[in-house]
Structures are given as structure tokens and as C-alpha cells.
PDB file with SEQRES, HELIX, SHEET and CRYST1 records, atoms N, CA, C and O in Angstrom:
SEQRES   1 A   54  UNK UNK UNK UNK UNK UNK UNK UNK UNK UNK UNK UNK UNK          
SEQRES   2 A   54  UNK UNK UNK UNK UNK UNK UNK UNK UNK UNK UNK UNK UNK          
SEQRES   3 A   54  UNK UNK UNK UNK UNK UNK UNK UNK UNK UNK UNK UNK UNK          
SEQRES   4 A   54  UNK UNK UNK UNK UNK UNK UNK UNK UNK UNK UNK UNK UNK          
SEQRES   5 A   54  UNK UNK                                                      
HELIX    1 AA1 UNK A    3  UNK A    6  1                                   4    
HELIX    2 AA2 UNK A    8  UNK A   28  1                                  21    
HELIX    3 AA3 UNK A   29  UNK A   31  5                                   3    
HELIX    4 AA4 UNK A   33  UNK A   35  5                                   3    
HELIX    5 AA5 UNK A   36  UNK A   44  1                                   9    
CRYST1    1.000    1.000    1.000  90.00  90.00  90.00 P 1           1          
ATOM      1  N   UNK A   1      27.083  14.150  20.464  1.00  0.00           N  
ATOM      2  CA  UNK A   1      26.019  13.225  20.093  1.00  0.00           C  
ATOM      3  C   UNK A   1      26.604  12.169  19.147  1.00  0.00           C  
ATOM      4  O   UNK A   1      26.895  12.510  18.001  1.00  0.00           O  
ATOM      5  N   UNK A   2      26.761  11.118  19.488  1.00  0.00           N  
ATOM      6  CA  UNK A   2      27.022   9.928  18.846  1.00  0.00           C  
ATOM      7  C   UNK A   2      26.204   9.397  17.416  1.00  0.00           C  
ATOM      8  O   UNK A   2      24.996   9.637  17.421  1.00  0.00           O  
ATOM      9  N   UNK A   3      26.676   8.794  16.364  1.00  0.00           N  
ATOM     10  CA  UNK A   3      25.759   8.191  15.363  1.00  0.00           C  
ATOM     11  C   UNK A   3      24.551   7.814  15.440  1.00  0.00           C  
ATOM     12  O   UNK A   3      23.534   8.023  14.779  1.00  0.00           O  
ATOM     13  N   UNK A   4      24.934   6.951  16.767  1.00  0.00           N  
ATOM     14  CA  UNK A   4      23.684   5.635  16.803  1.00  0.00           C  
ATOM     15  C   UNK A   4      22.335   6.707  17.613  1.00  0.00           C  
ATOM     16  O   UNK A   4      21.195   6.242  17.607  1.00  0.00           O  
ATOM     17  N   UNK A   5      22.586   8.141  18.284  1.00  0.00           N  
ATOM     18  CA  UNK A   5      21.678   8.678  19.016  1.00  0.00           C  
ATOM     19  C   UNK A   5      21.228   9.561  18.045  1.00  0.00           C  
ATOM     20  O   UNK A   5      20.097  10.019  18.208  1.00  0.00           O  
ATOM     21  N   UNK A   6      22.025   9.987  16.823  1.00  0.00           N  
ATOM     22  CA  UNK A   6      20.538  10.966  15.717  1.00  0.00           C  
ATOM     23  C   UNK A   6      20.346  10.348  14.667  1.00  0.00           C  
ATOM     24  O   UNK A   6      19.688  10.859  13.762  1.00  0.00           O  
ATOM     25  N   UNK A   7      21.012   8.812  14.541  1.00  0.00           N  
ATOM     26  CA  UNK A   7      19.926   7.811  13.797  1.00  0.00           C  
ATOM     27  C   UNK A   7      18.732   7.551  14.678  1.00  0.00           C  
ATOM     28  O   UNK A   7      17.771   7.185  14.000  1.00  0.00           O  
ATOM     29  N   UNK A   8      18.539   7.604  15.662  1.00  0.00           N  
ATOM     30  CA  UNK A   8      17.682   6.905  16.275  1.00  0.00           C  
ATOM     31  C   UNK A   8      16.534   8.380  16.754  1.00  0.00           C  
ATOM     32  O   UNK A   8      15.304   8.319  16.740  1.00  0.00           O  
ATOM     33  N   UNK A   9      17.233   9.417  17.083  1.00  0.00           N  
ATOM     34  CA  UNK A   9      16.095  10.832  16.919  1.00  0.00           C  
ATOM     35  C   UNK A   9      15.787  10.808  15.326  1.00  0.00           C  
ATOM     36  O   UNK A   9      14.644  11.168  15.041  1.00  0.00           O  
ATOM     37  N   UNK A  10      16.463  10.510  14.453  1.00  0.00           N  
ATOM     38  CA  UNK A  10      15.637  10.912  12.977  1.00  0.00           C  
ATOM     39  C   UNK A  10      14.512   9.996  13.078  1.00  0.00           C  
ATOM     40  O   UNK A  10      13.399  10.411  12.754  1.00  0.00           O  
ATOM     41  N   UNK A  11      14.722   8.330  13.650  1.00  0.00           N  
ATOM     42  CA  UNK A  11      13.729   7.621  13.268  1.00  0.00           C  
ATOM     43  C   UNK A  11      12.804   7.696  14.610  1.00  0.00           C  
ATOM     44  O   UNK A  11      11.633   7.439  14.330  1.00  0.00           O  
ATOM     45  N   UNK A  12      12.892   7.816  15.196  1.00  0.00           N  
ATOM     46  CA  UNK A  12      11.829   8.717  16.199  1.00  0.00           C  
ATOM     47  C   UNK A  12      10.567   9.964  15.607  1.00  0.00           C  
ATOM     48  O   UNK A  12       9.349  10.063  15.753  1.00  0.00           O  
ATOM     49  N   UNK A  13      11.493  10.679  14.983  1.00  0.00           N  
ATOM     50  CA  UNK A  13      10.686  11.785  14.582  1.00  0.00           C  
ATOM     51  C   UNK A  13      10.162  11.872  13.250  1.00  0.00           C  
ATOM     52  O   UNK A  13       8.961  11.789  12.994  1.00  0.00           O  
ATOM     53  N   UNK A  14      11.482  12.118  12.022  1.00  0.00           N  
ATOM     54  CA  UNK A  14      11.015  11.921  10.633  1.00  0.00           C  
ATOM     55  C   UNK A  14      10.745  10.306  10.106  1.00  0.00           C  
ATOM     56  O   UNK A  14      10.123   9.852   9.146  1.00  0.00           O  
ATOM     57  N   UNK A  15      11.266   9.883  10.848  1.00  0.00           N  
ATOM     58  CA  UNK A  15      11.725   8.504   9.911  1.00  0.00           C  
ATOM     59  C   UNK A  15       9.770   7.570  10.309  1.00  0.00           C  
ATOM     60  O   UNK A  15       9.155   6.761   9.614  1.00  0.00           O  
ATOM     61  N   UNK A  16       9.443   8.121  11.503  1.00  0.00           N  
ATOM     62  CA  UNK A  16       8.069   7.657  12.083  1.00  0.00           C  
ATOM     63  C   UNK A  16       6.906   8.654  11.132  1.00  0.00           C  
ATOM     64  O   UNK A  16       5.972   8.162  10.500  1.00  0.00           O  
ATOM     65  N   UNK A  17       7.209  10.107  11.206  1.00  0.00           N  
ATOM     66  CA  UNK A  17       7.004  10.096  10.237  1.00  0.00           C  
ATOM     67  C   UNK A  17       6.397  10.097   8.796  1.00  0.00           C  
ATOM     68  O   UNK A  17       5.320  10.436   8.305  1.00  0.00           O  
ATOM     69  N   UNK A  18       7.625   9.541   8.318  1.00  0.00           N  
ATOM     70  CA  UNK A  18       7.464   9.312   6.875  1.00  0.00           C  
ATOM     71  C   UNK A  18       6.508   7.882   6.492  1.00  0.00           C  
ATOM     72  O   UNK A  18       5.750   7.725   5.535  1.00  0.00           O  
ATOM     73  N   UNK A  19       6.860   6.880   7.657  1.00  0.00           N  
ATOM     74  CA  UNK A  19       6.359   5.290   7.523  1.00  0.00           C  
ATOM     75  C   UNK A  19       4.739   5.901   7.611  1.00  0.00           C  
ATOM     76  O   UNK A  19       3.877   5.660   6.766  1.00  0.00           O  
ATOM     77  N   UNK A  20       4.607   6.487   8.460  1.00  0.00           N  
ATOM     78  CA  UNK A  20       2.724   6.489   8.889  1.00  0.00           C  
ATOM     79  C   UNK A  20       2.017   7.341   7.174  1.00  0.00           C  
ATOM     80  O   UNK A  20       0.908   7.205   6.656  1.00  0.00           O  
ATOM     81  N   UNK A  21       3.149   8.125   6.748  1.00  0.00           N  
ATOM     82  CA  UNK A  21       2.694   9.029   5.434  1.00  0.00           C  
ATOM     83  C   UNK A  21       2.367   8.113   4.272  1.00  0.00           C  
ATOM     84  O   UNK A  21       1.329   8.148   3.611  1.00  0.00           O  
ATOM     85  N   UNK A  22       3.565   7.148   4.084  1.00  0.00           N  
ATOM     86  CA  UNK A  22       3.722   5.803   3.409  1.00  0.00           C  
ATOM     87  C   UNK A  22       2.002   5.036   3.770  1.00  0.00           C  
ATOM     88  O   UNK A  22       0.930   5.037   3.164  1.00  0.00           O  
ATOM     89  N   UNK A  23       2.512   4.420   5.131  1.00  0.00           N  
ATOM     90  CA  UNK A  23       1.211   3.731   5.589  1.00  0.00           C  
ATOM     91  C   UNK A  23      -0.596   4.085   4.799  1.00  0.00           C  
ATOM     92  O   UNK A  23      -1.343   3.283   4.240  1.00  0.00           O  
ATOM     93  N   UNK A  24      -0.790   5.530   5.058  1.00  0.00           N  
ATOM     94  CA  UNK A  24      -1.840   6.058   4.560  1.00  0.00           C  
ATOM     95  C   UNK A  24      -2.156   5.812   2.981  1.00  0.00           C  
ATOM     96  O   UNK A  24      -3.070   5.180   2.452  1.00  0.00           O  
ATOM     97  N   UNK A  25      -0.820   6.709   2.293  1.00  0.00           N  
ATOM     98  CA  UNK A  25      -0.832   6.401   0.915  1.00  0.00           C  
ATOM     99  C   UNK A  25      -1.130   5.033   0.823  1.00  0.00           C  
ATOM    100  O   UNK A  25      -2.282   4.915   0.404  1.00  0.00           O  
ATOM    101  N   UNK A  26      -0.676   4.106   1.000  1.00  0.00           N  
ATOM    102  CA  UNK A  26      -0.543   3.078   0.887  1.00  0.00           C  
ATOM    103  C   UNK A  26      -2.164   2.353   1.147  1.00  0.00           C  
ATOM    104  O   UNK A  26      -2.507   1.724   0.146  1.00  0.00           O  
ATOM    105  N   UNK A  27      -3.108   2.325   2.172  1.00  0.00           N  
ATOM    106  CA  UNK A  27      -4.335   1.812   2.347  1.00  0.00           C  
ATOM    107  C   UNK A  27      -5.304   3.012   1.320  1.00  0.00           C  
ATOM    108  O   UNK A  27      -6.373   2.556   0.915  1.00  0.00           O  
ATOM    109  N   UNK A  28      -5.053   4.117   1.006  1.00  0.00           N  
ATOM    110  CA  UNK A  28      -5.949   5.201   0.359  1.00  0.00           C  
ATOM    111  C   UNK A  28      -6.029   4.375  -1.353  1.00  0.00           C  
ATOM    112  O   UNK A  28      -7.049   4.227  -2.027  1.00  0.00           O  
ATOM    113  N   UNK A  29      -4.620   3.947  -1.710  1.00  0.00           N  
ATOM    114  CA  UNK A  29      -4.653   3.470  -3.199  1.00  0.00           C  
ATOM    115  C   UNK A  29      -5.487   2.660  -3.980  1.00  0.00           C  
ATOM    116  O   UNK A  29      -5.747   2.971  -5.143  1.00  0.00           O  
ATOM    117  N   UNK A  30      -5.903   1.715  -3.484  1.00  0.00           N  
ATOM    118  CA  UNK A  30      -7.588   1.187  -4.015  1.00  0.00           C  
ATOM    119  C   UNK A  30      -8.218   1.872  -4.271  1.00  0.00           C  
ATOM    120  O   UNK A  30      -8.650   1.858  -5.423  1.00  0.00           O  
ATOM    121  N   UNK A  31      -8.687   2.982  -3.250  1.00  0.00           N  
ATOM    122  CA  UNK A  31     -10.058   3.412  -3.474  1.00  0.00           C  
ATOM    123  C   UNK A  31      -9.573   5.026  -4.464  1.00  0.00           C  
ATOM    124  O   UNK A  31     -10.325   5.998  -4.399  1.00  0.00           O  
ATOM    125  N   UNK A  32      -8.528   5.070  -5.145  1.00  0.00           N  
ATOM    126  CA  UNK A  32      -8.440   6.180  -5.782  1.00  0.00           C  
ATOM    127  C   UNK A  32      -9.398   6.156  -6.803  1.00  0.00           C  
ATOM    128  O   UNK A  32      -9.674   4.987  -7.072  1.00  0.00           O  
ATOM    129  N   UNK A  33     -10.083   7.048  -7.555  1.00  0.00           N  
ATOM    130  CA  UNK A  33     -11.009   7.253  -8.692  1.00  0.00           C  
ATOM    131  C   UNK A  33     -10.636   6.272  -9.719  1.00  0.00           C  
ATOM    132  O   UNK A  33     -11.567   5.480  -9.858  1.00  0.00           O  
ATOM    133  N   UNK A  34      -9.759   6.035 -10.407  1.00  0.00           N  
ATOM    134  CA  UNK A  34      -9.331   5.392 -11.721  1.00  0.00           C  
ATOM    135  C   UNK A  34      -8.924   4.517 -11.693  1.00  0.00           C  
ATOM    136  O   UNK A  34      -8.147   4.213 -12.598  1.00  0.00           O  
ATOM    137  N   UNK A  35      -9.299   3.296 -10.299  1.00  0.00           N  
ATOM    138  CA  UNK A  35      -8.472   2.268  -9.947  1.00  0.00           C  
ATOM    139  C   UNK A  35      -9.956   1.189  -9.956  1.00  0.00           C  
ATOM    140  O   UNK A  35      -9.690   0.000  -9.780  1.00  0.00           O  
ATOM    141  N   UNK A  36     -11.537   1.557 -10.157  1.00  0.00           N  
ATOM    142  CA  UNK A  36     -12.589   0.725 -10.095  1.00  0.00           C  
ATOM    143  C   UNK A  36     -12.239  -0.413 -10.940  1.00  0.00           C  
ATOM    144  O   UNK A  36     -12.174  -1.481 -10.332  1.00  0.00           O  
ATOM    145  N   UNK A  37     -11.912  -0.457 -12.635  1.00  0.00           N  
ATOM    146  CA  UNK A  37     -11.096  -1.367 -13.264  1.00  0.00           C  
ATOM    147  C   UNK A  37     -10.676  -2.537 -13.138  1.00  0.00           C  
ATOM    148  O   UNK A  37     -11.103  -3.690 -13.063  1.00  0.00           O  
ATOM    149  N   UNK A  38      -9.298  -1.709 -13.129  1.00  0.00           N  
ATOM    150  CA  UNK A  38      -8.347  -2.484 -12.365  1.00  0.00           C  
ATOM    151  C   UNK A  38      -8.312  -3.492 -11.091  1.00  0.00           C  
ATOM    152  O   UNK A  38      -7.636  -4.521 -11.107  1.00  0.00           O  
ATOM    153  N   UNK A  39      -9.092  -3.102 -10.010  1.00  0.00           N  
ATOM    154  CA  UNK A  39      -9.441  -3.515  -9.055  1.00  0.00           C  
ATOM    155  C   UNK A  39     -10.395  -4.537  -9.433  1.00  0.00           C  
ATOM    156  O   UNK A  39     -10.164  -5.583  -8.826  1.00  0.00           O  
ATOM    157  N   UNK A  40     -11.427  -4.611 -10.254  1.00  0.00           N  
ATOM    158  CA  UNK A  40     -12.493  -5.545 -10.528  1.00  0.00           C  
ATOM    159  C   UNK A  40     -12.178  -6.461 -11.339  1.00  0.00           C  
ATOM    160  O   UNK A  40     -12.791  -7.521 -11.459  1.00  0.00           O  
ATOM    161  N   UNK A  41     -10.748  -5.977 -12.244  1.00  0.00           N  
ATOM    162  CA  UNK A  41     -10.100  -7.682 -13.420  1.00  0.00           C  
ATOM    163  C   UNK A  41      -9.208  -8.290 -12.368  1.00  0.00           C  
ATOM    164  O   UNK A  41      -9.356  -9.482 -12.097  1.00  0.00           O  
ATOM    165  N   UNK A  42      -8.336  -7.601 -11.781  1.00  0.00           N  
ATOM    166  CA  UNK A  42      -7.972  -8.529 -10.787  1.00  0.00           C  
ATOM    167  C   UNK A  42      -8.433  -9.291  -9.538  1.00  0.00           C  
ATOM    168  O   UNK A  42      -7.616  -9.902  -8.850  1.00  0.00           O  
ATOM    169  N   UNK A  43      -9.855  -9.252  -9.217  1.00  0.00           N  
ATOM    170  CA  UNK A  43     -10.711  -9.427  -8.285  1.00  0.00           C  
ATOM    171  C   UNK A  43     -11.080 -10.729  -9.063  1.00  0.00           C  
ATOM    172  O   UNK A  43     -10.929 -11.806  -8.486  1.00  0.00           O  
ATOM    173  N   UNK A  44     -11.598 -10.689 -10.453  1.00  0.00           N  
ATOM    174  CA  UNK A  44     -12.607 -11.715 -11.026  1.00  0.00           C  
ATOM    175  C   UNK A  44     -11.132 -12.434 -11.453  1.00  0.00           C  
ATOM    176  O   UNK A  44     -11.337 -13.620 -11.193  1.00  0.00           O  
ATOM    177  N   UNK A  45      -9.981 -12.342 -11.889  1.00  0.00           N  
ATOM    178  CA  UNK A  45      -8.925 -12.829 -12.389  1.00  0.00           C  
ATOM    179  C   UNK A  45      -9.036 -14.380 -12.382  1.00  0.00           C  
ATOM    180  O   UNK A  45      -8.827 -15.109 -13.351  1.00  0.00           O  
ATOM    181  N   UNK A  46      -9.456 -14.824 -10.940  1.00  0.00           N  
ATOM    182  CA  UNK A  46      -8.983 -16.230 -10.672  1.00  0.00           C  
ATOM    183  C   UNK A  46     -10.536 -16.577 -11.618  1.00  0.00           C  
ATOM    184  O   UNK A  46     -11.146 -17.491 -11.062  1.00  0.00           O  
ATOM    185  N   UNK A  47     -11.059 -16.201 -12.527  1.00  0.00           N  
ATOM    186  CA  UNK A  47     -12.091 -17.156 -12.603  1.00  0.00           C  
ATOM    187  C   UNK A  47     -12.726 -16.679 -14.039  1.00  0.00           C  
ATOM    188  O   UNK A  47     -13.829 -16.365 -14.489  1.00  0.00           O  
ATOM    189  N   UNK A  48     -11.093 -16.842 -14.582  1.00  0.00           N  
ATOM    190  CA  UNK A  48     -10.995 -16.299 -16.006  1.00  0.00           C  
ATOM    191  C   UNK A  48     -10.947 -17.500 -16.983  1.00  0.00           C  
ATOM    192  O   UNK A  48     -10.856 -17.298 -18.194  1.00  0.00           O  
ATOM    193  N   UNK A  49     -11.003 -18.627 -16.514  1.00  0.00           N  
ATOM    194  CA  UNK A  49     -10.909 -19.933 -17.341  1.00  0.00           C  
ATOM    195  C   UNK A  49     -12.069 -21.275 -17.204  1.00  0.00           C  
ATOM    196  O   UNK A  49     -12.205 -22.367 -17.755  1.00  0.00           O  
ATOM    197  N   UNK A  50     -12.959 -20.312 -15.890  1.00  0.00           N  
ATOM    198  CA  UNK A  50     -14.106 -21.365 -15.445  1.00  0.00           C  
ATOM    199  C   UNK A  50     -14.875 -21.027 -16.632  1.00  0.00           C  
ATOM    200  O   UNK A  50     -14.875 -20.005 -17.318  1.00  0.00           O  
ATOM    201  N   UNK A  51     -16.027 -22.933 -16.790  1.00  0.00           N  
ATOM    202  CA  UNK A  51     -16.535 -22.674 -17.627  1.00  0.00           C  
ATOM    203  C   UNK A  51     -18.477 -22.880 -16.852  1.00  0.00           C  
ATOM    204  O   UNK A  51     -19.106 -23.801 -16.331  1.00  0.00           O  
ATOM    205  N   UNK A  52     -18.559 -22.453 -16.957  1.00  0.00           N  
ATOM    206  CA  UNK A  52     -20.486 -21.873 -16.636  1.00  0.00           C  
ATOM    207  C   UNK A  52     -21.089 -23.148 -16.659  1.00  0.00           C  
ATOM    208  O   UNK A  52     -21.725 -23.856 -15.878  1.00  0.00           O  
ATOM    209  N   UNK A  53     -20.578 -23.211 -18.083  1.00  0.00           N  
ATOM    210  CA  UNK A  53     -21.368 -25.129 -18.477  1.00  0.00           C  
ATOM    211  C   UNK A  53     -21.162 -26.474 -17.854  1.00  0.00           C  
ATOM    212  O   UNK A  53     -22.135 -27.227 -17.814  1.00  0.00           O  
ATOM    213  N   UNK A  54     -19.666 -26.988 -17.214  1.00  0.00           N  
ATOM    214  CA  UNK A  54     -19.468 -27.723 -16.655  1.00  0.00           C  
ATOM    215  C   UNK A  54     -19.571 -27.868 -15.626  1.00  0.00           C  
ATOM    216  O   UNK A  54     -19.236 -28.937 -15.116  1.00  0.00           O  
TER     217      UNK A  54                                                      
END                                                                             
């Protein structure tokens, strides 16, 4: 078995995987418990210098 054929079974099997495990983590992280915050100063962020009055 050559290099290039169990680089290419790892990323077939683990290497696919690990990306879809990544993937998940990755869209789940917003909505974790302790992230409402965070998520809402950087949401309003852009409109941290408007003024109401003008």
C-alpha cells in the first residue's frame, strides 16, 4: 500500500470523520448556555456610537 492510498483511506474514513465532528461543534457554539451575552454585544456592536437624537 502506497502513501498516497492510506492518506487517502484515513481521509475517507477518520479524517471525514473528524471534519463533520468539527462541523457540528462548530454550528452548536452559539446556542451554548453562557454564550446569550456575548452573542447580543456583538449583535448590537455596530450601533454602539449611534445617537437616538440625531
Amino acid at each position: 500500500m502506497s502513501v498516497y492510498e492510506t492518506m487517502r483511506h484515513f481521509a475517507d474514513s477518520w479524517g471525514l470523520l473528524a471534519m463533520f465532528i468539527i462541523f457540528v461543534v462548530l454550528c452548536a457554539w452559539p446556542f451554548r448556555p453562557g454564550a446569550r451575552k456575548r452573542n447580543h454585544d456583538a449583535a448590537t456592536l455596530i450601533f454602539k456610537d449611534d445617537n437616538d437624537g440625531e
